[in-house]
C-alpha positions as CSV (number, residue, x, y, z in Angstrom):
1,X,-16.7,-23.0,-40.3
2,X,-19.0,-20.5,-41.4
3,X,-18.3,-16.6,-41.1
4,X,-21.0,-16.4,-38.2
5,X,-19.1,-19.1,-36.6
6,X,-15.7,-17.1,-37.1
7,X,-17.4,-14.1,-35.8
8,X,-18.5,-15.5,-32.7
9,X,-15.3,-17.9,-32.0
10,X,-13.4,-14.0,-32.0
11,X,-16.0,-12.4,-30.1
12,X,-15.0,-15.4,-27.6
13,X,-11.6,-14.8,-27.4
14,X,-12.0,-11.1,-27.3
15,X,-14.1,-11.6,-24.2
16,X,-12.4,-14.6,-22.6
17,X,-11.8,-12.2,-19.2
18,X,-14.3,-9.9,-19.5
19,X,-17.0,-10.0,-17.3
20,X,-20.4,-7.8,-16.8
21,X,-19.8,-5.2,-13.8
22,X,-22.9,-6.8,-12.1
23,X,-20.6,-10.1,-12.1
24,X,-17.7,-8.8,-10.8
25,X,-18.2,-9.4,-7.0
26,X,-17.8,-13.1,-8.3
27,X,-13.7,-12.7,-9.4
28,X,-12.2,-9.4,-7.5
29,X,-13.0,-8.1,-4.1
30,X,-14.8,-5.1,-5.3
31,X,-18.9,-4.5,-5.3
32,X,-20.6,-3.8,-8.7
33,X,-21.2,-0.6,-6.6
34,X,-17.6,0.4,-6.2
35,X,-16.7,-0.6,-10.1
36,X,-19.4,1.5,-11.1
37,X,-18.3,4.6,-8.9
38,X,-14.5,4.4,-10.5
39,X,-16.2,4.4,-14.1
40,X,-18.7,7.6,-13.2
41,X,-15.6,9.2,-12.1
42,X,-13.1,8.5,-14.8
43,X,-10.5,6.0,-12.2
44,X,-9.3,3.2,-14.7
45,X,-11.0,3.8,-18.3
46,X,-8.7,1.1,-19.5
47,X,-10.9,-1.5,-17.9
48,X,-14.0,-0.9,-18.7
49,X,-15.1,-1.6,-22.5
50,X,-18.6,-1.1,-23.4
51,X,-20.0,-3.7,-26.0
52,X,-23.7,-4.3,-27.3
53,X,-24.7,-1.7,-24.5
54,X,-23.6,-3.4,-22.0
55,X,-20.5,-2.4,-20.3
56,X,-17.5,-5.5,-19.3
57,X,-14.5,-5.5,-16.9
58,X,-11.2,-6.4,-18.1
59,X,-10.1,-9.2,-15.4
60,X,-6.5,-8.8,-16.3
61,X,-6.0,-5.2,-16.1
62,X,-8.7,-4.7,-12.9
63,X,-5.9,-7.9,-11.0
64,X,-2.9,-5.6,-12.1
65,X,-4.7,-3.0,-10.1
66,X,-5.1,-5.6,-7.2
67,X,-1.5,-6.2,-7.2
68,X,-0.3,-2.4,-7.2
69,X,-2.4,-1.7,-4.3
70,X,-1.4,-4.4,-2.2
71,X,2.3,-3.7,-3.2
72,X,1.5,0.2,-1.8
73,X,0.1,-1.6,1.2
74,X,3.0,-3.3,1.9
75,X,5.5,0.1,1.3
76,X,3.1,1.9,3.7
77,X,3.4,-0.9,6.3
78,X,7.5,-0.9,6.4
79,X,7.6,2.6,6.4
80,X,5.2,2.9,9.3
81,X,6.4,-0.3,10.7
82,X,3.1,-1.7,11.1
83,X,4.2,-5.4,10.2
């Protein structure tokens, strides 16, 4: 394997669940729109990386997100008794 090869096999891997924020509608139920408005405001730095100027979501990290606020959905419904 060559060193370009190398390089771009990493790259892959690196970038195996990162996804443009104009793709992002396509795996999470958020709008580019609303991704964008959480980077311009500082919410979740951790999950955007910027690469070749173009900026990628972290899937893991933004469904760890996902999963804390449905769990705080769920608190507020038993403790409003809305189930």
């Amino acid at each position: 394997m060559t060193q370009a090869n190398n390089k771009e096999e990493s790259n892959r891997v690196l970038f195996k669940n990162m996804v443009p924020i104009n793709e992002i509608a396509a795996h999470v139920p958020y709008t580019p729109k609303t991704v964008r408005n959480w980077r311009a405001k500082g919410l979740y730095p951790w999950i955007f990386i910027k690469f070749g100027g173009r900026v990628f979501i972290d899937l893991n990290e933004i469904q760890k997100i996902i999963d804390e606020q449905k769990m705080k959905a769920r608190k507020d419904a038993k403790r409003f008794d809305l189930n």
